[in-house]
C-alpha positions, 0 to 999 in steps of 0.5 A: 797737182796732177802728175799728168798736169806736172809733167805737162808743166815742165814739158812746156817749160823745158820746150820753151825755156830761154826762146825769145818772141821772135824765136816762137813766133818764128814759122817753119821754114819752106812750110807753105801748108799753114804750119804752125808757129811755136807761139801759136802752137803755145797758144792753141793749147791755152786755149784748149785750157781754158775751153776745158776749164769752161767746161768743168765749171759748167759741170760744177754750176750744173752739180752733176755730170753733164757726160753723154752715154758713151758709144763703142766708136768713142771707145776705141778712140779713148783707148787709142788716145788715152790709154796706149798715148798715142795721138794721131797727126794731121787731125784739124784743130776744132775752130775754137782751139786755132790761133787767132794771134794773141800776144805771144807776152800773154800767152807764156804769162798765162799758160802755166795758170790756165793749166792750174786752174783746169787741173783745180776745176777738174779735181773739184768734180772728180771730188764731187762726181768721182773718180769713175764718172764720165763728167764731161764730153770732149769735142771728138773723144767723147765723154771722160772721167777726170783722170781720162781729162788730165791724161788726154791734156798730157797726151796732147801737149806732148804731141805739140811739145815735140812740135816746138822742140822741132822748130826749136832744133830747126832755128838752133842748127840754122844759127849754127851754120857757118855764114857764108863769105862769098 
C-alpha cells in the first residue's frame, strides 16, 4: 500500500474511531449554508473513491493512458494542490462526489476497501504506463501521474478529515457541558 493511501487510512480511522451513527449523522450546529455531516463528508470521499477507481479501470481496459495534453493553468493548480498540499476551501463538490444519503452502515463498511481498490487499480497503470505518465484526468486538476493521483486523495481527505475532527470537538465539548438545573 501506498504511504499516501496508509496515512489516509489511518487519518479516517482515527477521525472516525468509537463515533456512533447518530454522532456522524449529526450536522453542524446554527449552520443553515448545507454544511456537511460526517457521514456525508465519509461519503462524498467513497465516492471520490470509487469514481477514481472507474476511472483507472478505464485506463486498464483502454491499455493506455487516457490523459489530455496538460495546460499551464493545470499546472499551477497541480503544484498548488499536490506539490505544496494545500487545498482550497469552499470549492463545490463536482454533482457526482455530493452525497446522495447512503447508509452511514455501508459506507464505514466499505471506505477502508474503496481505497484498497483504488490504490490497487492505481499501481496497476503506473506498473503499466509508468511512474511519470499522466494516465488519467481529474475532473478540475487536469491530467495526473499515479503518484500525483495518491498525493491528491491524501490532500483531499485530510482536508475533509479536519472537517470531521471539527464536528468531532463540536459534539464532545457540547456533551461536556454541565446540564443546566434551573
Amino acid at each position: 500500500m501506498d504511504s499516501y493511501l496508509a496515512l489516509l487510512r489511518q487519518a479516517i480511522a482515527t477521525s472516525t474511531r468509537d463515533l456512533t451513527a447518530a454522532d456522524l449523522s449529526r450536522h453542524p450546529e446554527g449552520q443553515s449554508n448545507g454544511a456537511w455531516s460526517a457521514a456525508e463528508v465519509l461519503e462524498h470521499l467513497y465516492l471520490t473513491y470509487t469514481g477514481t477507481a472507474k476511472g483507472f479501470e478505464r485506463c486498464l481496459r483502454a491499455g493506455k493512458p487516457l490523459a489530455s495534453p496538460i495546460t499551464w493553468k493545470q499546472r499551477m493548480q497541480i503544484g498548488l494542490v499536490i506539490r505544496l498540499g494545500y487545498f482550497p476551501k469552499g470549492r463545490k463538490a463536482p454533482e457526482r462526489a455530493i452525497p446522495k444519503g447512503m447508509a452511514t452502515e455501508k459506507v464505514m463498511a466499505e471506505i477502508v476497501s474503496r481505497i484498497d481498490e483504488m490504490g490497487e487499480l492505481i499501481a496497476r497503470c503506473e506498473t503499466l504506463h509508468g511512474p511519470r505518465t499522466r494516465v488519467l484526468d481529474h475532473p478540475i486538476l487536469g491530467p495526473l501521474t499515479a503518484d500525483q493521483w495518491r498525493k491528491f486523495h491524501w490532500v483531499h481527505g485530510r482536508h475533509h478529515v479536519k472537517q470531521i475532527l471539527r464536528l468531532r470537538a463540536a459534539k464532545d465539548s457540547k456533551s461536556a457541558r454541565p446540564e443546566r438545573l434551573d
